[in-house]
N, C-alpha and C positions, 0 to 999 in steps of 0.2 A: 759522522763526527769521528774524529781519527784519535785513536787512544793515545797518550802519552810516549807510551812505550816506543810508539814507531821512530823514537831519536834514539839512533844508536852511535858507539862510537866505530869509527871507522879508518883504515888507515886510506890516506890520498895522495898523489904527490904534490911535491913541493911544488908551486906555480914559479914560472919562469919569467921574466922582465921579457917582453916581445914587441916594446913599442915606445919612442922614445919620450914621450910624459910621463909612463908608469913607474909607481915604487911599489920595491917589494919590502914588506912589514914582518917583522917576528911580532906576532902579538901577544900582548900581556893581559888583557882583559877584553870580555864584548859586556856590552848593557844588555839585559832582558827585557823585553820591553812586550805589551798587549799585543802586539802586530807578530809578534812571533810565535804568541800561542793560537792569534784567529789563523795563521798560514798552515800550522800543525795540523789545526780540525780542518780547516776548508779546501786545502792547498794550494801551492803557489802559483803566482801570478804565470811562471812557466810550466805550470806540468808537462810539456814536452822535455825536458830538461833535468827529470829526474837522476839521480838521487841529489837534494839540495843543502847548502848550507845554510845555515838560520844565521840572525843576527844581523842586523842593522848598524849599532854605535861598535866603536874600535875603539882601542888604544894600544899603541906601542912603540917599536922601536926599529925606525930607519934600517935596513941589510944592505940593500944596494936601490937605484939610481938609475934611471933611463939618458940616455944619451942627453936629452932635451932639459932634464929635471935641472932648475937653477936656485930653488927654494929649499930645497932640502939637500940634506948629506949623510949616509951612514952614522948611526950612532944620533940620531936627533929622537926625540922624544913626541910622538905627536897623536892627536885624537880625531875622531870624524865621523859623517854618519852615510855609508853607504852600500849597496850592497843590501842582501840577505833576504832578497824578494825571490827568491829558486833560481836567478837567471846563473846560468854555467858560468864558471868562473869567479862567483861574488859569495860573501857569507862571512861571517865572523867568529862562528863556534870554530875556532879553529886555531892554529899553530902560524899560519901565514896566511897572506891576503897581498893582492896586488890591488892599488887604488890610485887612481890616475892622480898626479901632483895638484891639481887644481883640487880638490876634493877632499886635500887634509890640511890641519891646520897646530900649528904646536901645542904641546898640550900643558894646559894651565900648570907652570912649576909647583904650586901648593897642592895640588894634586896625586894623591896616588895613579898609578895608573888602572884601579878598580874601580876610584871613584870619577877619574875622567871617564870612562869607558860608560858610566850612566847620565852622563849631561848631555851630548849630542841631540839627540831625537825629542826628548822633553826640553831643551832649550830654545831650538830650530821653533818647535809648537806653539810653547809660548810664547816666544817673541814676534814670530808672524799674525798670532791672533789675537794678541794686544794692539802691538805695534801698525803694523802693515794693516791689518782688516779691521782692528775697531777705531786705529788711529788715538788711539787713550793719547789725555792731553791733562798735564799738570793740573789738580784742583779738582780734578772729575771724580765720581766714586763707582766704584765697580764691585760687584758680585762674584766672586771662581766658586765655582765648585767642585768639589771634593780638592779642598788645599791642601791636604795632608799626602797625597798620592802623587804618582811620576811626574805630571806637567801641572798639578796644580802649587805642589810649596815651590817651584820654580816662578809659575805666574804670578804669584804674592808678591816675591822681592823685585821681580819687574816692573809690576804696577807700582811700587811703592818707590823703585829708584828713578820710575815717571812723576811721583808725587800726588798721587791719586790716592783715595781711601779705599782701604779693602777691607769688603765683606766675605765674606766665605765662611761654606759647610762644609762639618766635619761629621763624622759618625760615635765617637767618642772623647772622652776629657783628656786622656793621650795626646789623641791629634789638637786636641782645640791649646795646650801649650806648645807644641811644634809648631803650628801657624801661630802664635803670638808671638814665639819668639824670631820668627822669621818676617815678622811686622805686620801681619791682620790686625786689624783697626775692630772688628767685629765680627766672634768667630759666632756662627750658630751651630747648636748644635742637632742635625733635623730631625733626629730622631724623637725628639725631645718635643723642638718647638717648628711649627709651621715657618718654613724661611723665608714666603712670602708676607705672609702677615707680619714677620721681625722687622725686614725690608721696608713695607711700607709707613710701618710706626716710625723705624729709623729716620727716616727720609719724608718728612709731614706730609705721607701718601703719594708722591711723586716717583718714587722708585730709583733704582740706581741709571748714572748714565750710558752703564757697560754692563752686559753680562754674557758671562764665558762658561760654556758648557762642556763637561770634561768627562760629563757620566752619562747621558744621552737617556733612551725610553721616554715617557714618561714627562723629565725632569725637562726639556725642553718647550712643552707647552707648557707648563707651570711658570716656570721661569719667565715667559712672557710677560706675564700678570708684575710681575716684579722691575720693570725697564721702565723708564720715563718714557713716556709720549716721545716718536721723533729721537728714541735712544738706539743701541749699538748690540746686539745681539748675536756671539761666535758660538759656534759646534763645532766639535772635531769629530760629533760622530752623527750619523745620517737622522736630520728630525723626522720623529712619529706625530700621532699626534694630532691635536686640531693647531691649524694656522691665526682662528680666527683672531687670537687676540694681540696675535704679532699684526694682522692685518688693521684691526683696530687703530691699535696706537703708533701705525704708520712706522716700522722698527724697521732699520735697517738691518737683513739677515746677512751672514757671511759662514759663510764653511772654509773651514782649514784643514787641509790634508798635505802634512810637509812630505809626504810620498810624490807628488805629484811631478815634481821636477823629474825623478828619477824612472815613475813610471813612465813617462810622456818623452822619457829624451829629450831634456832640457837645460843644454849644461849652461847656460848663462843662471839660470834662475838656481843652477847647483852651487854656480861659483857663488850668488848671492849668500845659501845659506853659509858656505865657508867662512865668508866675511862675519856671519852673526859668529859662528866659533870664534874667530878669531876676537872679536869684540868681546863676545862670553867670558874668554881665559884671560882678558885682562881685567875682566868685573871682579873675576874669582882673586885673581891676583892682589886685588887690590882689596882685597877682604867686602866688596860689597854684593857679592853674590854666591852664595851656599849650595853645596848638593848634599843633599839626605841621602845616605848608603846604610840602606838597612839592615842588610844581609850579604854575602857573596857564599858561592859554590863554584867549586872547582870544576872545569869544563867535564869530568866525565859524570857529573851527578846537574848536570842539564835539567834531564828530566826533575830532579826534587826542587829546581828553581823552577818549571813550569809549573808543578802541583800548587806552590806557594803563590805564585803569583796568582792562579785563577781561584783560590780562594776572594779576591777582593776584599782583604783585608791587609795588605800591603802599604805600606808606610814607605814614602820614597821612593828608590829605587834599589833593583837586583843587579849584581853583575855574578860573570862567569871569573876565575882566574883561571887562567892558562897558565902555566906550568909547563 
């Protein structure tokens, strides 16, 4: 496990436009996001590639323009999730970034650009493991877990602007008002009370028709017990576990890793998630979609944004400001 400390700041040069889709970004904030602290201890996906940038979500401001670029222009404001997996050249804790024009998306005007820079990677999650993998359909009721956290008070107002009832666990009376007021329909709190046994009271023993798993161990086979027969079952993180009783009641499983596009070289399924940005920043726009920005730290106090986040007691989301 790789200590904290090993993020240091560092001076690099300025990246150069080399290719006629690329833009070059001054950046104004990255998101902090879980994926950056598992990279820190385990390392990245490139260890040939060393020394690497972190950070996944951006935001900032248009410099220049590749010959090809027809969407954008100097001086444009815009946000996106890409990058920050060690490969040379990518990373977000930083001053600039080059990101192919397909790849970014304008960045929601009600938006700071701290708190744009935390929607990208927890929007992309939720909405593909909603949307895409459990297919949530008006009238349905679903389960998130840990709603108060980066992709879960994100997946609350999604399932809710689907028209679904949401359930979801929180770990204290803090979070259980932040998911009320972002539209949980039924916070439990698990500490407290068993979420399956609340679930199946709720529900005269039949269980929910969705549940999304956003904290993984453990909570995945649990959660089984909690799904209707023939119901819809997401992880975003690798199930432990007994299967049996997803086996049982015949669940459809689905795994969501919005990494995939990027690690797989995939640029259709990248431009996909663009389109959910772009969709995202007029939800935001339009006042029916929230981001929680709990905290921000200035790009050279990194490290005290990883300390806080691997507490897991985190509310929302972290960003960096660049400066």
């Amino acid at each position: 496990m790789t200590a904290v400390d090993v993020l240091q700041l560092q001076e690099v040069p300025t990246p150069k436009i080399s290719q006629p889709h690329q833009v070059l970004l001054a950046l104004k904030a990255a998101g902090v996001n879980p994926i950056d602290t598992k990279i820190r201890k385990r390392g990245t996906f490139y260890p040939e590639q060393m020394p690497a940038i972190l950070g996944c979500d951006g935001a900032g401001i248009v410099e220049a323009v590749g010959a090809a670029v027809q969407d954008f222009r100097p001086g444009d404001e815009v946000y996106f999730c890409n990058g920050g997996l060690g490969k040379a050249g990518t990373g977000n804790y930083a001053e600039y970034a080059l990101i192919e024009a397909d790849y970014l998306a304008h960045k929601p005007k009600s938006l700071s650009f701290a708190e744009a820079a935390a929607v990208p990677l927890v929007l992309i999650t939720a909405w593909e493991a909603l949307y895409d993998r459990a297919r949530l359909q008006s009238g349905q009721s679903v389960l998130i877990h840990g709603g108060a956290g980066g992709v879960g008070h994100v997946a609350i107002q999604l399932a809710k602007l689907k028209g679904a009832k949401v359930y979801t666990t929180v770990g204290n009376s803090d979070k259980e008002r932040l998911v009320r007021q972002l539209g949980a329909d039924y916070p439990i709190l698990y500490k407290q009370t068993d979420f399956v046994s609340a679930i199946l009271q709720q529900t005269a023993g039949k269980g929910v028709d969705v549940a999304f798993d956003t904290v993984g161990g453990e909570t995945f086979g649990q959660t089984c017990r909690a799904v209707r027969v023939y119901g819809d079952m997401v992880t975003i993180l690798e199930p432990t576990g007994s299967w049996k009783e997803a086996r049982d009641r015949n669940l459809r499983i689905s795994l969501e890793l919005m990494l995939t596009p990027a690690l797989m070289g995939l640029p259709e399924a990248q431009k996909y998630q663009t389109e959910i940005l772009r969709q995202g920043a007029r939800l935001i726009d339009e006042k029916k979609l929230t981001i929680h920005l709990s905290q921000t730290f200035p790009l050279a106090a990194a490290i005290s944004a990883h300390q806080l986040l691997e507490t897991g007691s985190v509310t929302g989301k972290i960003a960096l400001i660049i400066d």
